[in-house]
TORDO-871713 format. One record per residue (C-alpha): residue in one letter; x, y, z. Coordinates in steps of 0.1 Angstrom, whole numbers, padded with zeros to 4 digits, always signed. Each point is the difference from the previous one (the first is absolute). Last residue first. Example, Ala and Ser with C-alpha at 12.3 -4.5 7.8 and 13.67 -1.06 7.14 Angstrom:
REM TORDO-871713
S+0137-0011+0071A-0014-0034+0007
***
This chain:
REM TORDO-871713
X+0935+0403+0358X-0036-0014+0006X-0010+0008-0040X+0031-0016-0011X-0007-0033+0020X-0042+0004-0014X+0013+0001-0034X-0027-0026-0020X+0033-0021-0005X-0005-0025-0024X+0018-0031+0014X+0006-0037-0020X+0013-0022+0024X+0032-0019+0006X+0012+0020+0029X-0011+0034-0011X-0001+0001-0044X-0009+0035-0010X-0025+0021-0021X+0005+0034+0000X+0002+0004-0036X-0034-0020-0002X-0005-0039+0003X-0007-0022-0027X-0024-0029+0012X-0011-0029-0023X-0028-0032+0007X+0005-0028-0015X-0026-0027-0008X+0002+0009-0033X+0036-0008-0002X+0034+0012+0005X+0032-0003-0019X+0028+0028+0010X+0020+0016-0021X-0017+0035+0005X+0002-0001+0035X+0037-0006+0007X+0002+0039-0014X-0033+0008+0015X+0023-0011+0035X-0011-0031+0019X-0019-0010+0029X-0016-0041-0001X-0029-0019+0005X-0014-0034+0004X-0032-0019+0011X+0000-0037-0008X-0037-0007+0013X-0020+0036-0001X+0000+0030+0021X+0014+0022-0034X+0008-0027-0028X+0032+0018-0013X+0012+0032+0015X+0021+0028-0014X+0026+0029+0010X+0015+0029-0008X+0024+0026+0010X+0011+0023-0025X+0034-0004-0013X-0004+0003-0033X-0012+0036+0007X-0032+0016-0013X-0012+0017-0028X+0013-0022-0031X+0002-0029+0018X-0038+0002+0013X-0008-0011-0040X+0028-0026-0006X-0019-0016+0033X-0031+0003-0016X+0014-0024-0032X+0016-0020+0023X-0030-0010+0016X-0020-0002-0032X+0028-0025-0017X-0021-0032+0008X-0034+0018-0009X-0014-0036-0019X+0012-0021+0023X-0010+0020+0033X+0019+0030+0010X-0003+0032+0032X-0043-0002+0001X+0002+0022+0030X+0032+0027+0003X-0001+0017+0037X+0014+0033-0007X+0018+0027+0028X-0009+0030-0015X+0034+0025-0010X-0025+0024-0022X+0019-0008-0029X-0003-0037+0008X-0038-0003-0002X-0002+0021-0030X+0022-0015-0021X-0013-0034+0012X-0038+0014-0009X+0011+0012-0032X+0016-0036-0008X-0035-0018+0014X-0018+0024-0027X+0027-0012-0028X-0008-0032+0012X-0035-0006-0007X-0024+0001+0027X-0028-0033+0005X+0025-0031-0009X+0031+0022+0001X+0008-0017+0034X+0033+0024+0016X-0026+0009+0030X+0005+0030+0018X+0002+0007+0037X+0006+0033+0017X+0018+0016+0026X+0002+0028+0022X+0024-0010+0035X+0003-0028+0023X-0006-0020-0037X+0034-0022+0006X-0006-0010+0034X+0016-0038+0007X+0006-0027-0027X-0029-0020+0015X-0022+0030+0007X+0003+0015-0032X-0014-0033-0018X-0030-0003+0020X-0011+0041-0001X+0008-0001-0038X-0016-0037-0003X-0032+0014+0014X-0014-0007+0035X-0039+0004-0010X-0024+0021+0001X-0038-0013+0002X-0020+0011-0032X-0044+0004-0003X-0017-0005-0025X-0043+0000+0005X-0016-0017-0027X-0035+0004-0006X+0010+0032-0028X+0015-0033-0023X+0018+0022-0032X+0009+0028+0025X+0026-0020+0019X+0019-0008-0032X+0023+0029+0004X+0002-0007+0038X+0008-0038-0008X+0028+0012-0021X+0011+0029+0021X+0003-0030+0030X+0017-0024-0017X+0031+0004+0005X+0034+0021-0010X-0001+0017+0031X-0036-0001+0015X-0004-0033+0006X+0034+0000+0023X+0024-0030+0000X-0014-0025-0019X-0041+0000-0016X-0027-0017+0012X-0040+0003-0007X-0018-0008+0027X-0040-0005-0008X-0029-0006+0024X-0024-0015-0024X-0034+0017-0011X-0006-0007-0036X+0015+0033-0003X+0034-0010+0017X+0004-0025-0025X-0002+0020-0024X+0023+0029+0010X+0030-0030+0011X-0002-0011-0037X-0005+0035-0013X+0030+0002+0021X+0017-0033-0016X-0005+0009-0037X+0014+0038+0007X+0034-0019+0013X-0003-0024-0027X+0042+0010-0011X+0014-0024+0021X-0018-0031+0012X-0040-0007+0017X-0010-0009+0029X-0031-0012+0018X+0006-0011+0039X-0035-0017+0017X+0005+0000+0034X+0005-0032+0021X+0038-0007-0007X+0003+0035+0016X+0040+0000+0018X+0009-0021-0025X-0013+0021-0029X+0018+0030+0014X+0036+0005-0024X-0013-0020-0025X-0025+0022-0010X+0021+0030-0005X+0018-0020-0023X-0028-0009-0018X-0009+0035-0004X-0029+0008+0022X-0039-0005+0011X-0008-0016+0037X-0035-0006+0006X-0023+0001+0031X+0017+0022+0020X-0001+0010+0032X+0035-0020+0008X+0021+0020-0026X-0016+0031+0012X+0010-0007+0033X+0039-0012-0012X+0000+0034-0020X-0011+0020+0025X+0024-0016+0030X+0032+0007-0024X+0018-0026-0021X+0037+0005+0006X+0003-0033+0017X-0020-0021-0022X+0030+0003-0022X-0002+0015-0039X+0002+0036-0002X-0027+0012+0015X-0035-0021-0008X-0018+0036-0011X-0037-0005+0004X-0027+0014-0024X-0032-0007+0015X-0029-0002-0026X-0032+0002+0018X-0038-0016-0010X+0004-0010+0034X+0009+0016+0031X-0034+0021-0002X-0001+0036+0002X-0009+0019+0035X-0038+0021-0005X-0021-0034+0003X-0033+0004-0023X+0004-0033-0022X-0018+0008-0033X-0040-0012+0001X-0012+0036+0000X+0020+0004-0027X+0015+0032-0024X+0021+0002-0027X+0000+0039-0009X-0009+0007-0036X+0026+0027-0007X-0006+0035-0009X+0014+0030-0018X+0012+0036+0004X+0019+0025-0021X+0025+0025+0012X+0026+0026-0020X+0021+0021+0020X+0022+0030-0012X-0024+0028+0015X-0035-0018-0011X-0010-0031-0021X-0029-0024+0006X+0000-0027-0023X-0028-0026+0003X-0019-0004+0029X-0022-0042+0007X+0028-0018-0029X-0002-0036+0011X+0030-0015+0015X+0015-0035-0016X+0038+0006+0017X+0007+0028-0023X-0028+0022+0000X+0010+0029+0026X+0035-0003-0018X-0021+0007-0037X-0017+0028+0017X+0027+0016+0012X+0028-0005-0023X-0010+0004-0035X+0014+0002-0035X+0033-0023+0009X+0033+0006-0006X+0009+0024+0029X+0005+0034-0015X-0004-0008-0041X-0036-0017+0012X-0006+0024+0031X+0002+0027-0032X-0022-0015-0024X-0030-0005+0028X-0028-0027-0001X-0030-0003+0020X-0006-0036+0004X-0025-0030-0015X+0010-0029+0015X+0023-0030+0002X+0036+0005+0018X+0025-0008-0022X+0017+0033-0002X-0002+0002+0038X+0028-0030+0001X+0022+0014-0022X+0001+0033+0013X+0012-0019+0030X-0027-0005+0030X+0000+0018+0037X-0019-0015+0032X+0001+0014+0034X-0023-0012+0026X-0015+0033+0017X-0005+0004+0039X-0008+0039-0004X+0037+0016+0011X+0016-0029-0020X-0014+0006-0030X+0003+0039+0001X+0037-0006+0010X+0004-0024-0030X-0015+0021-0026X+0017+0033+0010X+0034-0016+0008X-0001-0013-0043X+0022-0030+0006X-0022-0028-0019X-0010+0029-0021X+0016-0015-0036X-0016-0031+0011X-0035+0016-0010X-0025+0009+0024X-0026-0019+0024X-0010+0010+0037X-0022-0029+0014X-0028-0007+0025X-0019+0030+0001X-0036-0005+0009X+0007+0015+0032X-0002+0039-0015X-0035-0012-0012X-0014+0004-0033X-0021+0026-0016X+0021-0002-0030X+0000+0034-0002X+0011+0003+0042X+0026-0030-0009X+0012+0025-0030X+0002+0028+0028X+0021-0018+0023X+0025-0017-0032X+0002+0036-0009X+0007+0017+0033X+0030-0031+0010X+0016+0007-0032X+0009+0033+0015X+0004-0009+0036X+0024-0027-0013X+0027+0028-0016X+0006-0007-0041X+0037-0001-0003X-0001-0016-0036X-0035+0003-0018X-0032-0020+0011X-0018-0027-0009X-0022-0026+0026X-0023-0026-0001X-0020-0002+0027X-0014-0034+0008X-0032-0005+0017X-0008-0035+0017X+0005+0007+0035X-0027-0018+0012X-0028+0026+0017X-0023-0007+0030X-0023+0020+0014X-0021-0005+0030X-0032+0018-0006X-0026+0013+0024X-0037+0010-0021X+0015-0021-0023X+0010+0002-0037X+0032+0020+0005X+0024-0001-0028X+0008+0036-0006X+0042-0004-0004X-0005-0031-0025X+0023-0025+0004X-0024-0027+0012X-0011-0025+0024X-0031+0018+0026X-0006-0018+0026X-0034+0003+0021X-0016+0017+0031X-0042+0016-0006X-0009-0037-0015X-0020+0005-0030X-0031-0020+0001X-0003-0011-0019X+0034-0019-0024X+0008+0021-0024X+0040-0002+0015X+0009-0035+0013X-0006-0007+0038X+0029-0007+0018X-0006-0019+0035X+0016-0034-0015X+0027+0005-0025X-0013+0005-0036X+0015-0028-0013X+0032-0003-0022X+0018+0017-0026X-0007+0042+0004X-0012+0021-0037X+0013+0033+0006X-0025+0033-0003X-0013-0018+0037X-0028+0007+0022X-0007-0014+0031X-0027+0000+0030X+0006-0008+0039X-0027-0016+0012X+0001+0000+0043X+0007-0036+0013X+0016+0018+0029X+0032-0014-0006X-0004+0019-0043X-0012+0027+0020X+0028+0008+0026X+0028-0010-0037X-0019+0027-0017X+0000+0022+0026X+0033+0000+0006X+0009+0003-0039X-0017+0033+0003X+0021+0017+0024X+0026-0010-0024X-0012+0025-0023X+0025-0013-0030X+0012-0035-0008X+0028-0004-0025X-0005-0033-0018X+0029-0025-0006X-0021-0030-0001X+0012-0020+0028X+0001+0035+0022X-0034+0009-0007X-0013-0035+0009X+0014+0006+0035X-0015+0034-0001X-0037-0019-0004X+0008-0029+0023X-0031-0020-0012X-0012-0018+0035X+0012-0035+0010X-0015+0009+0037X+0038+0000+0013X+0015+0014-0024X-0025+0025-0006X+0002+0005+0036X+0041+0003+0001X+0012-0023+0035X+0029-0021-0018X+0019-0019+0025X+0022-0020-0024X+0010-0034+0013X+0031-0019+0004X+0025-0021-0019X+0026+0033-0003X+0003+0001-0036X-0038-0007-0006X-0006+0032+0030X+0021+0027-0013X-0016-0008-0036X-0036+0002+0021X+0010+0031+0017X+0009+0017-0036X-0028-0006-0015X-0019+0016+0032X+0026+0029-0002X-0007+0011-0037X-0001+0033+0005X-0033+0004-0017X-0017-0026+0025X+0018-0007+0034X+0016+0036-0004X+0011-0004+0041X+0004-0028+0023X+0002-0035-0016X+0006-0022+0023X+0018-0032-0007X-0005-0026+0027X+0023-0034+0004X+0035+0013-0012X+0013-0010+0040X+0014+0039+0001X-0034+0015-0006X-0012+0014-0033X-0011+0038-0008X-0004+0015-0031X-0001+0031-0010X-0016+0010-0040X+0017+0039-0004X-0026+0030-0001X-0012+0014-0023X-0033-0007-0006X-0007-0017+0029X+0006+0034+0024X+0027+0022+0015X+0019-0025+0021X+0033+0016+0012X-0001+0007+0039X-0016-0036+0004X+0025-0020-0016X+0023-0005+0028X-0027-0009+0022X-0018-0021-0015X+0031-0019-0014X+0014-0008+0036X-0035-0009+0013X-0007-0025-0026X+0028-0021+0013X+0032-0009-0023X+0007-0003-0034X-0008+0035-0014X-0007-0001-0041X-0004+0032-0016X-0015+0007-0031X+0004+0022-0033X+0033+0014+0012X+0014+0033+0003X-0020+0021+0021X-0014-0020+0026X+0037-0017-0003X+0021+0031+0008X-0023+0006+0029X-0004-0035+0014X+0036-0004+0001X+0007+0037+0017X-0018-0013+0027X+0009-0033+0006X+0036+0015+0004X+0031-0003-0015X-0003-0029-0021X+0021-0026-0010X-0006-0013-0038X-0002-0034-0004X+0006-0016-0028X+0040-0004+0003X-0003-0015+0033X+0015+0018+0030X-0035+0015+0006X-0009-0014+0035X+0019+0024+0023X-0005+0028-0020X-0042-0009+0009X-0015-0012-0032X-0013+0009-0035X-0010-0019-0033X-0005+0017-0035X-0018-0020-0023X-0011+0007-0036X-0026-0022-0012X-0015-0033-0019X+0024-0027+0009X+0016+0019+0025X-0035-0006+0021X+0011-0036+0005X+0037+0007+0010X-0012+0032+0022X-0024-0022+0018X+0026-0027+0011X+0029+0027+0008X-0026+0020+0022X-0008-0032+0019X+0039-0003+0009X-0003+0035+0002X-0028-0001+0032X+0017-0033+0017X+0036+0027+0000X-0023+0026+0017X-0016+0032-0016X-0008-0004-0034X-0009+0029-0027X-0010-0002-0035X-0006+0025-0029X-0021-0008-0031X+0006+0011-0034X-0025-0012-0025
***
């Protein structure tokens, strides 16, 4: 969830600061303030209250104003449309002790939101919703939790004015739903028949009361063929008149499958992304082994190596067949269904839970120091700490109370499944990694693993990496394009890191070498350097740094030529500049040109 907010004193964003480290945990937060007030890297200055609100009614799923209820009323007023849409707003008061929640208390999720606002402030929520206030069934509350798409929203308004008036409200279901009927529902067949009820299903006709409110869990996947080049609007007709066949709902559509050979296809993903579509494609590989009887065509076998795309995509995550293949102007479609998981007795609150969460944090490279405000909040959240040992080492002092699991080289996929698990049994989980998590990390691991434990939320926080740490001790050697590439042939084998040093140096990048020598690679370092030699000149300024913000820092500025002969380590980190790479008063300078651009 994205959610924007705005202080107006120096008491209002110290408060500000305290919410937006607890709500960090869970979201993406944006803080504002006057000009006069934003000299802090986190806040953002704005230029008028206005314009603010504006850009965040738009833009973010929820806005949080810290100051009186007055201010916020009145700078939302000219953009609310209604609950469906609009953004959750909350309100609290500079002292943190009331947290009002103003607009989209239900499906906006501002009422779960104003009771987060108000456990990291100490105070209270002032939640004024009748259904939450009479303990009622929140009927587009519940829609939310279980990823239903309400229609006839006039409807739903009568449901929830008869379900407080102790009215019955009946409901049928082509899903089984975990749990108890919620008070005030009265299960279809039951006599009489009330006049309002909900309806649960992906059917288009599904309307068993005289007044139906319909609701439909998007539980259709559309698997999808089509030739090269094939325009959106085209496949677009086929899938609409297959769902018209089917007699299912346009809503029903959850997912938009193919094979991985269309990952880029612009008519696939603009039609996805035009409807609200997940994305999902499969190697031929992977449809091959997908159980079922399927139509089966010679050519799409010697085209794309498997007999069937559309219906076997449709089917690959355990879908049932409901339309097999539809073909028509250089599109093939076919239809199927998924059991949905429904619960009455799920938790209903729209904003995710901090736990069950893997938080990838990057440490920096080594010092306290150079750890940023995410990664030290995220460190604090959490429950349990998962790294390399090393890793470990570096904060176990500062959380003697947390329990720290870690395990050595080469069990990176071992310690996120680690991390995974224990998220899924409900722990707040903080998986560390140096420098940044997302450059040479564990970030794509745990993503790649991700779909193996669907509870789990992952989420990264950047981090300071040993590039950014090591340039700035030996000056501003990436001012201009560069790239990093590691010299480990552990996961890429060296003629591939050879090409890339070729390539790297041909196009004059600045390179920040990772991984330069250990005991087994002692010669790797001297091996790339014979590499650059041959396309660029011996004297080319370089540089290195051992043990970046650590105890018994060092560095150094050098020529390749010096370069080559020099012993380094893992903990190393490398920098060849470019042809215009120089050395100003000790320091290694790329110029980005800015003096040549003002003569």
């Amino acid at each position: 969830m994205r959610i924007g907010m705005i202080a107006f004193t120096q008491r209002g964003l110290l408060l500000a600061h305290r919410i937006m480290q607890s709500l960090q945990m869970c979201d993406e937060v944006s803080l504002a303030a006057p000009p006069r007030l934003a000299a802090e890297d986190d806040v953002v200055g704005y230029e008028s209250l206005a314009s603010w609100t504006e850009r965040a009614f738009a833009s973010c799923d929820a806005l949080v104003f810290v100051s009186a209820c007055g201010i916020a009323v009145r700078s939302i007023a000219p953009h609310v449309r209604d609950k469906f849409s609009d953004p959750a707003v909350v309100c609290v008061d500079e002292t943190g002790a009331v947290a009002v929640p103003l607009l989209s208390g239900h499906v906006g999720g501002a009422n779960d939101l104003a009771r987060r606002v108000a456990m990291a402030t100490g105070g209270k929520p002032a939640i004024s919703t009748a259904t939450d206030l009479n303990d009622a069934f929140a009927v587009d509350v519940w829609a939310v939790s279980q990823d239903l798409a309400l229609l006839d929203r006039e409807v739903a308004r009568e449901v929830s004015a008869a379900l407080l008036d102790g009215e019955p409200v009946g409901f049928e279901s082509d899903f089984a739903v975990g749990g108890a009927l919620p008070d005030g529902l009265v299960a279809a067949g039951a006599a009489p028949v009330p006049n309002l009820g909900i309806s649960l299903s992906c059917r288009k006709d599904a309307a068993p009361f005289a007044r139906t409110l319909r609701l439909v869990p998007r539980a259709v996947t559309v698997g999808v063929g089509c030739k090269r080049g094939e325009d959106s609007a085209s496949i677009a007709r086929l899938v609409d008149a297959c769902l018209a066949e089917a007699g299912l709902a346009s809503q029903a559509v959850g997912t938009l499958a193919s094979i991985d050979l269309k990952s880029n296809e612009p008519g696939l993903c603009d039609l996805a992304q035009a409807r609200g579509w997940k994305l999902r494609f499969h190697t031929a590989e992977e449809l091959a082994a997908v159980p079922g009887e399927f139509s089966s065509s010679e050519f799409v076998l010697r085209t794309v190596g498997v007999d069937n795309v559309c219906e076997r995509a449709a089917c690959a995550n355990g879908e049932s067949l409901v339309l097999a293949r539809h073909a028509g102007d250089g599109v093939t479609v076919a239809l199927a269904l998924r059991e949905p998981a429904l619960s009455f007795a799920a938790p209903t609150p729209s904003l995710p839970s901090a736990r069950h969460k893997v938080t990838c944090v990057g440490l920096g490279p080594g010092g306290a120091d150079d750890m940023t405000y995410r990664a030290r909040a995220a460190l604090d959240a959490s429950d349990v700490i998962v790294g390399y040992a090393s890793y470990i080492d570096l904060v176990k002092a500062e959380y003697p109370n947390k329990e720290l699991l870690s395990t050595p080289m080469r069990k990176e996929v071992d310690r996120c499944r680690m991390a995974l698990e224990r998220a899924r049994e409900g722990a707040r989980v903080a998986v560390v990694c140096s420098g940044d998590p997302g450059i040479y990390g564990m970030a794509g691991l745990l993503l790649e693993l991700a779909p193996d434990y669907p509870e789990v939320t992952v989420e990264v926080v950047p981090g300071v990496s040993a590039a950014n740490g090591g340039a700035a001790v030996l000056g501003a050697p990436l001012m201009h394009d560069w790239c990093t590439i590691s010299l480990s042939d552990l996961m890429t084998p060296w003629d591939k890191i050879e090409r890339r040093l070729v390539a790297a140096a041909q196009a004059d990048f600045c390179i920040a070498l990772y991984n330069p020598s250990s005991h087994k690679r002692a010669d790797y370092l001297r091996r790339a350097c014979d590499v650059l030699l041959a396309y660029q000149s011996p004297n080319t300024v370089c540089g290195y740094v051992r043990s970046i913000g650590r105890e018994g820092q060092s560095s150094n500025v050098l020529t390749l030529r010096e370069l080559r002969d020099t012993p380094v380590d893992m903990l190393t980190c490398v920098f060849v500049g470019n042809s215009e790479t120089r050395v100003v008063d000790g320091r290694m300078v790329t110029p980005r040109g800015y003096l040549q651009r003002s003569h």
